[in-house]
N, C-alpha and C positions, 0 to 999 in steps of 0.2 A: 650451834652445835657443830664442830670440826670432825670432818667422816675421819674414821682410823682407816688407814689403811697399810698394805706391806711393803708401797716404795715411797720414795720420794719423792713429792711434786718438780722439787729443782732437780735436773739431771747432769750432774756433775761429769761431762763429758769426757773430761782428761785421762780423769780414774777409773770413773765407773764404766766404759769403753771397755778399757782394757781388760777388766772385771770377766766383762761377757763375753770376750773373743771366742772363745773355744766354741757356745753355745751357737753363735753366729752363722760361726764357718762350716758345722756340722751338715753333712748329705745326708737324707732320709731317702734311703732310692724304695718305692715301693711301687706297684704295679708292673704290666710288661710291656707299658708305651717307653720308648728312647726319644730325648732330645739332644742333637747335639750343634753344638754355636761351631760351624769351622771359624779358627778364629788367625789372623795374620801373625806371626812370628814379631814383638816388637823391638826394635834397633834396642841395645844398652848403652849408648854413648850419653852422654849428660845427664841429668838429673831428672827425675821423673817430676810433670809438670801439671797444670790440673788440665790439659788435655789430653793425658794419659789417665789422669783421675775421669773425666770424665765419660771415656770409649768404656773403660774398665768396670765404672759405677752402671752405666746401661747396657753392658752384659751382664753382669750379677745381678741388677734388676732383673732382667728377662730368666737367667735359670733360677734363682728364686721363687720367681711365679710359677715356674716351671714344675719346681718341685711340689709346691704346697696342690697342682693339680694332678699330683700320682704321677708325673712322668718320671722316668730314669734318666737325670741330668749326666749325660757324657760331658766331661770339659775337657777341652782341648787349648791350653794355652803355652805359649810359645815364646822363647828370646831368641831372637836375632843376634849373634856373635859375632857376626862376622860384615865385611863395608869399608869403604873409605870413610864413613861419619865415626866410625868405633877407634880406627887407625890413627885420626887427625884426633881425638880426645884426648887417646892413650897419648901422641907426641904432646898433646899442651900439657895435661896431669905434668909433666918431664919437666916443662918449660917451666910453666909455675915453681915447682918445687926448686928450682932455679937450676936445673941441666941445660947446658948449652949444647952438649954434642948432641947432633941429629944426625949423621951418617953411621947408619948401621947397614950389616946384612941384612940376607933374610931370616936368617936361625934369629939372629937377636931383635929382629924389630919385632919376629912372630912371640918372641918370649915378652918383650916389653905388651903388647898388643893383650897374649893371655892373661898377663899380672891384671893389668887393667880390666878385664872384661872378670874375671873371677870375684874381684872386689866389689863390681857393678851388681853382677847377680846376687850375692848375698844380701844387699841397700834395698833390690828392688822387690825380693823377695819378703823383705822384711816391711817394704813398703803394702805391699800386696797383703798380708798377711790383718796389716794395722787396718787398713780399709773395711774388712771384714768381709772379703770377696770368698766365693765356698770353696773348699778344701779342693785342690784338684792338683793332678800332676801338669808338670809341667816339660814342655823338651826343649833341647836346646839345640839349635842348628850348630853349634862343635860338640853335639856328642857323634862320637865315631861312628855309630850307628845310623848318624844320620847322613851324616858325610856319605857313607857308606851308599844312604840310600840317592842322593842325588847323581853321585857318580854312576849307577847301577839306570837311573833316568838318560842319563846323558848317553851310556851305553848302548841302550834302544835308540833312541834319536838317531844315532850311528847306523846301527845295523835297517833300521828303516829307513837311509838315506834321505833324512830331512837338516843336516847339518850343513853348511855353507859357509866355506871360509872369504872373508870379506873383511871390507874395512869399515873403521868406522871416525870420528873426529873425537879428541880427546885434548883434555888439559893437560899438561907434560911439565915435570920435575924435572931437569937437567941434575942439581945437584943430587938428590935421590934416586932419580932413574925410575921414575915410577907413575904413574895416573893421580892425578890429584883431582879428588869429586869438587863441582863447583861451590858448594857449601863451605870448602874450607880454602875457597876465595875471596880475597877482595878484589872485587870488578869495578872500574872505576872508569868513565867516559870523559875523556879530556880533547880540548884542540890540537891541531896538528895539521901539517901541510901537506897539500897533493902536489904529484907533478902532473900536467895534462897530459896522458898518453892518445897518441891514434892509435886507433881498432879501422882497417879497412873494410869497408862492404864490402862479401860476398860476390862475383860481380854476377854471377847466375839467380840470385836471389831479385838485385837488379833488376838487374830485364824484365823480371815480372811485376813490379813496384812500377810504379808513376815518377820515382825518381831517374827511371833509365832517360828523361828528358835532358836529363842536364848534361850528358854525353861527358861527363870528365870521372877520375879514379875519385869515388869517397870513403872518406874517415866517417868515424864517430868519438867525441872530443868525452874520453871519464880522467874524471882525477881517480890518484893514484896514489893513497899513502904509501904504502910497501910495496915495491916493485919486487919485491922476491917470489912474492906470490906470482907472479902470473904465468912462469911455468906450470905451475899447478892448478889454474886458473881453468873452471867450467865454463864460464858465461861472462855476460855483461847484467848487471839490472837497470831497469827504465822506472824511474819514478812515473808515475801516470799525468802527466802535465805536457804541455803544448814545450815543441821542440823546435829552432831554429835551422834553416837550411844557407849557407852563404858559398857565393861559388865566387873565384877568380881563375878566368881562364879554365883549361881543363883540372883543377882542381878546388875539389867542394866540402865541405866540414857540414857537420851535424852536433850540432850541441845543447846544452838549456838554454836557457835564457838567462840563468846568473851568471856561468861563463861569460856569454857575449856579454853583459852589461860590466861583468867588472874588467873585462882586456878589449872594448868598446877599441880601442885606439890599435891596438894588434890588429884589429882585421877590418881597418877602416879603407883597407884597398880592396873589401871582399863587397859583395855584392849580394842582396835579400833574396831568394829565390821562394821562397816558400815558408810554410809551418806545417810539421809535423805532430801530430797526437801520438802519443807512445803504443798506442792499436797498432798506426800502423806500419810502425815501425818491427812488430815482433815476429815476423813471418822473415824477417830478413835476419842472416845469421854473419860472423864477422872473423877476421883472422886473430889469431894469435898473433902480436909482435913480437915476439920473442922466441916464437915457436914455430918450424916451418911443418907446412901442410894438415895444419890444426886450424878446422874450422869450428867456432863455437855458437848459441845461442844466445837471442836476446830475449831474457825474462824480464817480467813487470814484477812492481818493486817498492817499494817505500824509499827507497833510496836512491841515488847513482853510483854505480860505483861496479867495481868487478868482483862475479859471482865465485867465491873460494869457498869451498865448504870443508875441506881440509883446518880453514884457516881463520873462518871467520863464524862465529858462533851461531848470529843469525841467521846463517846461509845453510844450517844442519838440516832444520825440518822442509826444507822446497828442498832439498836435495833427496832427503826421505820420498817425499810423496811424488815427484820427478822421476827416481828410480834414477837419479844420477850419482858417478861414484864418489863416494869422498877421499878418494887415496891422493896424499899430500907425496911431497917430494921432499919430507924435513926427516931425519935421524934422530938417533937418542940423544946424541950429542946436540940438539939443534945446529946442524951443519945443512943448508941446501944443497943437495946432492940433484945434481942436473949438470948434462955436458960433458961427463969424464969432470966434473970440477966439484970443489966441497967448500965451501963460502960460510960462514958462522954468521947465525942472521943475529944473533944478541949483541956483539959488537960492531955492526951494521956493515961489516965486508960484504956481505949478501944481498945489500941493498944496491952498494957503489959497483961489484959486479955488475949486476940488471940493466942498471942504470946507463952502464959506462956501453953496456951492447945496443939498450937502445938507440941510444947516440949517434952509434956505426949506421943503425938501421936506418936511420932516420924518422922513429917512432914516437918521438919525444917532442912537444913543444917547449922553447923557453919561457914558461908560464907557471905560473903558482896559484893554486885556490886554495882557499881556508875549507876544513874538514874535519871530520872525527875520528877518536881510534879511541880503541877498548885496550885498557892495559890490565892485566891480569896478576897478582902479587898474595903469594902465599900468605894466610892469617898470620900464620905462628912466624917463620923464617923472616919473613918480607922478601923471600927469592922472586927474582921476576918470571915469571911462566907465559906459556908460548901453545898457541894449538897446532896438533899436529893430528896426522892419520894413525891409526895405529889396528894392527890385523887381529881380529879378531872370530870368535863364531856367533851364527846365526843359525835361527831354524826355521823351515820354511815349511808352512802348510799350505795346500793347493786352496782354490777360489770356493769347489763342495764343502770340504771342513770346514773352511772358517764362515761361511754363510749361515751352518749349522749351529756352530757356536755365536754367531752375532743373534742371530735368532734367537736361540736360547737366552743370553744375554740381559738382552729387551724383555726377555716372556718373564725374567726372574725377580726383577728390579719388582718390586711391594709398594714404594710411597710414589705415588706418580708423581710428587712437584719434585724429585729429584731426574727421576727419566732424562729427560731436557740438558742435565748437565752430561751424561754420558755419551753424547753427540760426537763432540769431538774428542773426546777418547776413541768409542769405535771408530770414527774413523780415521784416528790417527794409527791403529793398530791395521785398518784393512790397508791402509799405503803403508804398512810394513808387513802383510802378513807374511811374504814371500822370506821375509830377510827379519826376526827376532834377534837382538842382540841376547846373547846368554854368558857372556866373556865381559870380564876388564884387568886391565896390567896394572894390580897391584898387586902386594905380597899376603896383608891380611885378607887371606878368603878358601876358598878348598880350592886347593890346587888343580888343574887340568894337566894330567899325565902326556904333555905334548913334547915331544924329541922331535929337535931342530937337524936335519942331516949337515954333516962341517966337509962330506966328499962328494964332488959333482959324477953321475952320472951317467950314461949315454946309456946304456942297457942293465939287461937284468932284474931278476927276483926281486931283488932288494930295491931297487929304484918302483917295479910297478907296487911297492906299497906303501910307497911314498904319497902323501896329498899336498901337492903345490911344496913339497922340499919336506915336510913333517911328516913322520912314524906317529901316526894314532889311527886306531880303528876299535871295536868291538873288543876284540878279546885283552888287548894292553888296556882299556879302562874298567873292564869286568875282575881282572886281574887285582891292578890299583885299588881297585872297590875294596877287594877281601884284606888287602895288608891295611889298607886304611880303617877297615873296622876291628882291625885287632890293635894295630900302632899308633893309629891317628895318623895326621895330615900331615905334621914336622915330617914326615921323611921324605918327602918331595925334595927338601931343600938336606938333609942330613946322610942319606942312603946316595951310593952311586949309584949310576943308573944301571949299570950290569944285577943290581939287588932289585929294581924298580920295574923290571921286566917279567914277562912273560918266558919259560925257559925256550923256545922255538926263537924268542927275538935277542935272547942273550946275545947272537953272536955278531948281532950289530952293534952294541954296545960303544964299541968304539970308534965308530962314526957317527955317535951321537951328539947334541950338549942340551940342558935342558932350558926349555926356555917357561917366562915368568908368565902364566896366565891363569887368571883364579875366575870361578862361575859369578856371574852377578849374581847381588842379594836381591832381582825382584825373582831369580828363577828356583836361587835357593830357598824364598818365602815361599812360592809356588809350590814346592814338593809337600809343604805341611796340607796341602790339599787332600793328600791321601792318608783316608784315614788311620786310627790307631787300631791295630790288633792287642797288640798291651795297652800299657795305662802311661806308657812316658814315649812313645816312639812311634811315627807314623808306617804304615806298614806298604808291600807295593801293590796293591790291589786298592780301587776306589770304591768306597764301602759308603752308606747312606750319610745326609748330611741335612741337617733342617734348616739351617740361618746364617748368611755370612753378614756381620752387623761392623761396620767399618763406616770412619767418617769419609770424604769424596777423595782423598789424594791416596787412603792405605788400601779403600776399595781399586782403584783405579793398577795401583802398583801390585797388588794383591791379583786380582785378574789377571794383569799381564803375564804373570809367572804360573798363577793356578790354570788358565785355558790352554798355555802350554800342554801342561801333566796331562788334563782332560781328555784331549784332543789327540795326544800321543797314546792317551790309553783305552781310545776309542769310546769314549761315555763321554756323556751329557748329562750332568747331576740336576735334579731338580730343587737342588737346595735355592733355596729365594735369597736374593742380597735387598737388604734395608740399608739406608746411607741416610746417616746422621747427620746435621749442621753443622756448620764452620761454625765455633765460638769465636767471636771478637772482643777486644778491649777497646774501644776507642775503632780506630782504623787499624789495628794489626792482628792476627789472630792471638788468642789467648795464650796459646803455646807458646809466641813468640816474646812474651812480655814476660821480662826479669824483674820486673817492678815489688814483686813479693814471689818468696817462699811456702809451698805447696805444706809442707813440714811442718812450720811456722804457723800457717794457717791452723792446721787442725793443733798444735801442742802447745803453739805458745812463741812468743816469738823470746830469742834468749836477751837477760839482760846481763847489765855489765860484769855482777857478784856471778855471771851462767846457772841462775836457776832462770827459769820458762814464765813468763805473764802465762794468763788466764788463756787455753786457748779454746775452740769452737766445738774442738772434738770431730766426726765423720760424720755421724748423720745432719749435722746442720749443713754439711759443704753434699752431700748428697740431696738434703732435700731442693740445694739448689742449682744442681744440675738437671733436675727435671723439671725446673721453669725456666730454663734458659730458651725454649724455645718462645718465648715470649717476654725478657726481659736482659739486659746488659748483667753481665757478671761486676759486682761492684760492691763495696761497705755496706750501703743500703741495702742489699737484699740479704747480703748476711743479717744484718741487723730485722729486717725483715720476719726471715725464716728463725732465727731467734725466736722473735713475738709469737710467732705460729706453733711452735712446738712448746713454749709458753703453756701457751691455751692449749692445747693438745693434750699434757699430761696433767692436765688442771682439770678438764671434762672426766679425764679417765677416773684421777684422787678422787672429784667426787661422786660420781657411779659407784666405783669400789666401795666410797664411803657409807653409801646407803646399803650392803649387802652383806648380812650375815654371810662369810667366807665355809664357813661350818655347812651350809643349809644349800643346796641349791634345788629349788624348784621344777618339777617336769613342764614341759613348754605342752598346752594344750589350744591351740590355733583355734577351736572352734569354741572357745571357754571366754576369749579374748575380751573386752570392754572396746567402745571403742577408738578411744584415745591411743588404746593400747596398740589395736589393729592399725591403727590410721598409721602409728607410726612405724609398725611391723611392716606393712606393707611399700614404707618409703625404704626401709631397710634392702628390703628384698631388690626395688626398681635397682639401687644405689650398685647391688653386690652385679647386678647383670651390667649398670654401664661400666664398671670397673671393670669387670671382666672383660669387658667389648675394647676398655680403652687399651688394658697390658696386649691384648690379643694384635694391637694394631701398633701396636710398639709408643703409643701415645702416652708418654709418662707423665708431662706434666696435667694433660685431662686428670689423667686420673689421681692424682695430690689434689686438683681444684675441686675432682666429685667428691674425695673423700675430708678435705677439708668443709667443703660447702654443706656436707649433710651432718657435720660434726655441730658446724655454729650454727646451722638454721633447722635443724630437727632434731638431733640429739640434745644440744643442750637446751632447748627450749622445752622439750620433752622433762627433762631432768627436774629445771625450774616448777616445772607444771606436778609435776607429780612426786618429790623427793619431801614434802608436808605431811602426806598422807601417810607415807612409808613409815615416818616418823611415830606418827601418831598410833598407826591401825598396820603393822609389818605384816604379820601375818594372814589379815585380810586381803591383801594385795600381794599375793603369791605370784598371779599371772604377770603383775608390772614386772617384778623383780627375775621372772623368768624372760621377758623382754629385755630387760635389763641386761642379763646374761648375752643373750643374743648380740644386743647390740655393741657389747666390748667382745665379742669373740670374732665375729664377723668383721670388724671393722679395724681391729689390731690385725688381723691377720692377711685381711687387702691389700694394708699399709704395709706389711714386713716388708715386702720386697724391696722398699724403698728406705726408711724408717725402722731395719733391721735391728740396729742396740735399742730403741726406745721399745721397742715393741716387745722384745724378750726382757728385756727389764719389768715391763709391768704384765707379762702374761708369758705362757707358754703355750707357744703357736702352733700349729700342729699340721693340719689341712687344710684345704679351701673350702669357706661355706657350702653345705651341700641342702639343697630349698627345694621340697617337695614338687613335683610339678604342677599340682594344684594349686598351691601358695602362687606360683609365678603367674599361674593362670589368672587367677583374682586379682594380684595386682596390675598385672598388665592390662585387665579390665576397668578396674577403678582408678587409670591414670590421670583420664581427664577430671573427672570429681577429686582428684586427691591436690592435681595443679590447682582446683579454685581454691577448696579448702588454702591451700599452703599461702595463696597470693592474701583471703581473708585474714590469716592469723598474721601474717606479714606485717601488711596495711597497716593493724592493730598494732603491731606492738610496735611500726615504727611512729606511730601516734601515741603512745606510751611515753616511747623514748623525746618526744619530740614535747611533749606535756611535761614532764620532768624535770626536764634541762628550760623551760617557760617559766613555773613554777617554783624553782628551785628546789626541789625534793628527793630523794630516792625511795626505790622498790614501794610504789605506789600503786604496782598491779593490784595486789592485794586488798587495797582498800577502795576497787574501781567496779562499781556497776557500769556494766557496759548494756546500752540500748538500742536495740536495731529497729530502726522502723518503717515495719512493710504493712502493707493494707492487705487485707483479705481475702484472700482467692491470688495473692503476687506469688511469682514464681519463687522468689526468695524466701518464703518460708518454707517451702521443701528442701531446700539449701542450707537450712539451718533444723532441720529436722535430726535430731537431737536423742540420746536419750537423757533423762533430766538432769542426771549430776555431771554430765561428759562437757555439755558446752564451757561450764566454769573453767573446768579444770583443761579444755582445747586449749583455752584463752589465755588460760592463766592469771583470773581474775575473781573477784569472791563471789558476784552474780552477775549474771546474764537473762535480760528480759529483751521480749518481744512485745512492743508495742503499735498501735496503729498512729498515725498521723494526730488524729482525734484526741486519742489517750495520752501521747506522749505533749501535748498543748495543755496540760492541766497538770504540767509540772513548771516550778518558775524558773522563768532564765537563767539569772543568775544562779542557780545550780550547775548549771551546765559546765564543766572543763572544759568539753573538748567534742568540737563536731566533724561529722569528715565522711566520704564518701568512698566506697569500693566499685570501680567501675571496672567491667569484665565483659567475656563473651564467654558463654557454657553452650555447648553443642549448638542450637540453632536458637539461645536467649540472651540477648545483651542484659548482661545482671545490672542492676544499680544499687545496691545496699549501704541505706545511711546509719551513721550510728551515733551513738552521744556520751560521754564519759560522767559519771553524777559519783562523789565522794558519797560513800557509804558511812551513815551516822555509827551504826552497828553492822560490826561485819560478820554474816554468819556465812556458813557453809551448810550446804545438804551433803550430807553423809547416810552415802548408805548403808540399810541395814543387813547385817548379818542374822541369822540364824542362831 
């Protein structure tokens, strides 16, 4: 007999998806608890990928669960507009479509930049919507309002005097004129020739060194691809290895050991004096040759070579944490400007300049080493780019604050195996806390209201409010604030600045020009720290926050910007941050692989006639984001979670199918049988460790609880008891009120995750709510309820293992099952029973208890199947044998009614 029921076992994912949308996405806010996810503003540049599926599906898991427990889900979610990642999209979109011109302004690359990003949000929105994530507004870092509010942050920074103009190293566009983020580089490591330059010792460093023996002037021998650097040149670095010392006469070289092996015959009129360990050689500092009364330092290194941090991309972060400057001596033009001279380092005048002075100096060996160099070449153009310094702002908080916030920091972080990775983040932020980059020079981003002065001078009003040659303070960016929330940003670049002022600084106007610098997007993601007063706009007051749920690189860049706002607004949120795994494919993150379509996945992927194959639909690609942390994302596990939701909506069909939909039963606990109990109360253990696993952000536990108590208690339950139902419905009210229970409870665990499948075959409402009594009992009867579970276990994979022996199917039925204990053993109160419950535990037509004695006066050959249950129960090592005997006539005890 086929249960009827009101859906359908197959779940037509494509269609029927879409069906349910609205159902889905619905907020029930009830109670007057608030949860709210602060959540990171996400970039729009490219396609949304399933590791945007996947950040996205485990926040909507988390307010889903949220909601079904009375709380009032706040969402907070957010696009990023604005980057060099959105800038370089918008130019390829161009490129593709086949535009060649890539020299624009600023009005027009800002117009090209918004086309693009408008398109994006509609894709992504609609991408959001498909997923079945809950209705919630969203903001957008270019609504004017928002701009609004970051300039109105930057303001305070100002007037709190935590701002610092400084430099920092940067990739540089000549043809554009503009910052190019390293993303939308090719960085390529190729050979390349050094010349040997000398670096003189110090000679007062000497003196205190064991080298002052050698009583003559010393070098120290680095190659030197680019001789233009070393005007701008901080240091030396010392690879960590054993160093050679050769003296001729009063003069002595210091070099590796590859030098001397490969110019062996150069200095074979030099003389061994010694070896050096690059220890201890770092206490001794050396000249600039090319630079007079510039002494620098010798840092340890991975490398040999001269420390540039201007220049040299590795040499960024030991310049950070050093507290060394990075200011270069290159232009927009990449022109070396040093000397009263300007030398073009792209066409190598720059080099043969340096070069040619060395010469004079006598700073230069006629010598050549093999080396490396990084060459840098736009994706899209193939221009070749150049690093260079470029001034920027930073913001600085004292050693108290940021202690406070490191602290806090540490105390917030929820999953300890991630802790470990936030090491070096803090403290790559505490060697910068002094100096926050919050600036970069490109065009796509919210403009910093900065006037460059074009007249020098000596006194006056107007010079002291000057900062390093720039008009900005407090009231010119509070100012900016208000016309950019009514205008927007275009007018930075569209408005003269006599329009762009304050009316007190109008009359500078004409010693102005403006110069090009827009807020970073980690500080602009920061400002979404503060929370909403409306429903689409962060407000400037920091208001409560329960969860920041970010995987490790949007946590980290998310922080950076959000401890800013914090820390500027004087609070320390106690919101907890959770940090999600890196999904991988292979060796590369998931993100990173174009190998398939996100799209495609859930609709189909298109054929050639452009109608869609068959495709997975969202709840299958969700159910398998919450076993990723236990399994590679891959066809198998789709196909996998297929099978699973399979059987999923097969257990439900037939539950449904055993229950009069008309009729539903009152649940009376103390009425229960106890088959019924036995598995009410696995029900109840099931809803607490679910509950314990969403609480802990553990999603895939809780798919393994909720699948595990579906195949090894629900449906074995169903099997056991769906005859009866058949036969005697009405007599069995209490099953079918268990029954009820257990698709109310168990659909409704699962929504969070299993959202369409779940409103498809029910309408979900709340979170189970289980007497405290009920929990009491079961949590008492856990140990007795594990033996029971491991016996029926045992059994029926002795069933299944007979079957497939045999060759037979559903042979429960026709299986006396016999246990046999002796007398006064502890196993027959283990089996203590009420009469017609043991069959129906087991799932079999009788169950006898016999002794040793008794069960010997039946013939072997009857026997199927013999086997043993071995256990420990409180303080009894169980041993329970059993024996399978075909029943000639199969009866049941049934009992009687009234």
């Amino acid at each position: 007999m086929l249960p009827k029921t009101q859906f359908n076992p197959r779940f037509h994912a494509t269609s029927r998806e879409l069906e349910l949308l609205d159902q889905v996405r619905i907020i029930n806010k009830v109670g007057d608890r608030t949860f709210t996810i602060c959540e990171a503003p996400i970039s729009v540049h490219k396609d949304l990928h399933f590791g945007h599926f996947y950040n996205k599906i485990c926040k909507d898991i988390i307010r889903k669960y949220k909601m079904l427990r009375g709380f009032d889900v706040r969402n907070q979610m957010g696009l990023q507009c604005f980057g060099p990642s959105i800038e370089h999209a918008a130019f390829q979109q161009l490129a593709v479509q086949g535009t060649k011109e890539m020299e624009y302004n600023q009005i027009k690359i800002r117009e090209i930049c918004t086309k693009y990003v408008e398109g994006q949000i509609i894709n992504y929105m609609a991408s959001f919507k498909r997923w079945g994530l809950l209705e919630q507004s969203v903001y957008l870092t270019a609504d004017r309002q928002y701009q609004k509010l970051v300039l109105e942050q930057f303001a305070q920074l100002l007037q709190s005097q935590r701002v610092v103009h400084s430099h920092k190293t940067i990739i540089w566009s000549v043809l554009r004129q503009q910052e190019i983020d390293l993303d939308d580089c090719v960085v390529v490591e190729r050979d390349a020739s050094a010349q040997i330059v000398k670096f003189e010792l110090f000679q007062d460093d000497i003196e205190k060194s064991t080298l002052k023996n050698l009583n003559a002037k010393i070098y120290i021998l680095i190659p030197v691809v680019d001789p233009w650097m070393l005007p701008g040149m901080q240091g030396i670095k010392l690879a960590p290895q054993e160093y050679i010392v050769i003296q001729n006469e009063n003069l002595a070289y210091v070099m590796s050991m590859d030098i001397y092996k490969d110019h062996k015959k150069y200095f074979e009129h030099y003389f061994t004096q010694g070896f050096y360990h690059s220890q201890q050689l770092l206490d001794i500092r050396v000249h600039n040759p090319v630079v007079d009364n510039i002494v620098l330092p010798i840092i340890q290194d991975e490398k040999i070579e001269i420390f540039a941090p201007a220049h040299i991309i590795d040499d960024v972060y030991i310049a950070k944490k050093n507290n060394i400057t990075q200011l270069g001596l290159v232009d927009e033009d990449c022109n070396l400007v040093w000397n009263k001279e300007l030398k073009n380092i792209m066409n190598g005048d720059a080099n043969k300049y340096i070069t040619s002075l060395l010469i004079k100096r006598g700073g230069l060996l006629d010598l050549i080493a093999p080396s490396k160099k990084f060459y840098y070449n736009h994706k899209i153009t193939g221009e070749d780019l150049i690093l260079k310094s470029s001034p920027g702002f930073f913001v600085r908080f004292d050693e108290e604050e940021f202690e406070i916030f490191k602290e806090g920091i540490q105390n917030k972080i929820i999953n300890d195996d991630t802790k470990g990775q936030y090491i070096p983040f803090l403290e790559k932020m505490e060697n910068n806390h002094f100096k926050w980059s919050i600036s970069n020079k490109y065009v796509w981003g919210i403009p910093i209201p900065l006037f460059k002065s074009t007249k020098i001078l000596k006194r006056g009003y107007y010079k002291e409010k000057l900062i390093e040659g720039y008009l900005l303070n407090k009231d010119i960016v509070n100012h900016f604030a208000q016309l950019v929330g009514q205008h927007g940003s275009d007018i930075y670049w569209s408005w003269n600045i006599v329009d762009l002022l304050p009316e007190k600084y109008k009359v500078y106007a004409e010693h102005l020009e403006k110069h090009t610098l827009v807020f970073d997007s980690n500080f602009v993601s920061g400002c979404a720290y503060l929370d909403s007063q409306s429903s689409t706009l962060p407000s400037t007051q920091i208001r409560g926050k329960d969860l920041i749920f970010e995987g490790q690189d949007q946590n980290e860049t998310f922080l950076y910007g959000s401890s800013m706002i914090s820390m500027l607004n004087q609070k320390v949120e106690d919101c907890k941050i959770f940090t999600h795994r890196v999904i991988y494919q292979g060796q590369d993150k998931l993100s990173k692989d174009n190998s398939f379509s996100l799209s495609d996945m859930i609709e189909g992927t298109v054929k050639f006639n452009q109608t869609r194959q068959h495709g997975n639909g969202v709840d299958i690609l969700r159910a398998c984001v919450v076993s990723l942390d236990s399994d590679q994302f891959n066809k198998d596990l789709i196909e996998f979670k297929i099978q699973q939701i399979n059987f999923i909506r097969k257990v439900y069909w037939q539950f449904l199918g055993q229950i009069d939909q008309r009729h539903y039963p009152s649940f009376n606990y103390n009425e229960l049988d106890f088959v019924d109990k036995y598995i009410y109360h696995h029900l109840v253990l099931y809803i607490l460790n679910i509950t314990q696993a969403y609480e802990e952000y553990d999603f895939n536990r809780a798919f393994q609880l909720y699948y595990d108590f579906l195949q090894n208690y629900a449906q074995p339950y169903l099997d056991s008891t769906k005859n009866q139902l058949i036969s005697f419905y009405h007599e069995n009210l209490n099953t079918i009120a268990v029954y009820n229970k257990i698709i109310d409870f168990t659909l409704t665990s699962i929504h969070p995750i299993l959202c369409f499948n779940t409103i498809d075959i029910f309408k979900v409402q709340e979170w189970p709510k289980i007497p405290t009594s009920h929990v009491g009992n079961a949590k008492d009867m856990i140990t007795e309820l594990n033996l029971l579970q491991q016996i029926r276990a045992s059994i029926r994979q002795s069933i299944d293992d007979t079957q497939q022996r045999i060759k037979q199917k559903q042979i429960s039925k026709r299986l006396e099952i016999v246990f046999i204990c002796e007398l006064g053993d502890y196993e027959i109160s283990v089996l203590d029973f009420a009469e017609n419950q043991l069959p129906l535990f087991l799932n079999c037509a009788k169950v006898t208890i016999e002794t040793d004695f008794q069960n010997r006066k039946r013939r072997n050959h009857d026997t199927i199947c013999s086997d043993v249950v071995r256990t420990k129960f409180l303080n009894y090592q169980i041993k329970l044998r059993y024996k399978f005997y075909f029943m000639l006539v199969v009866y049941c005890k049934i009992k009687q009614y009234l």
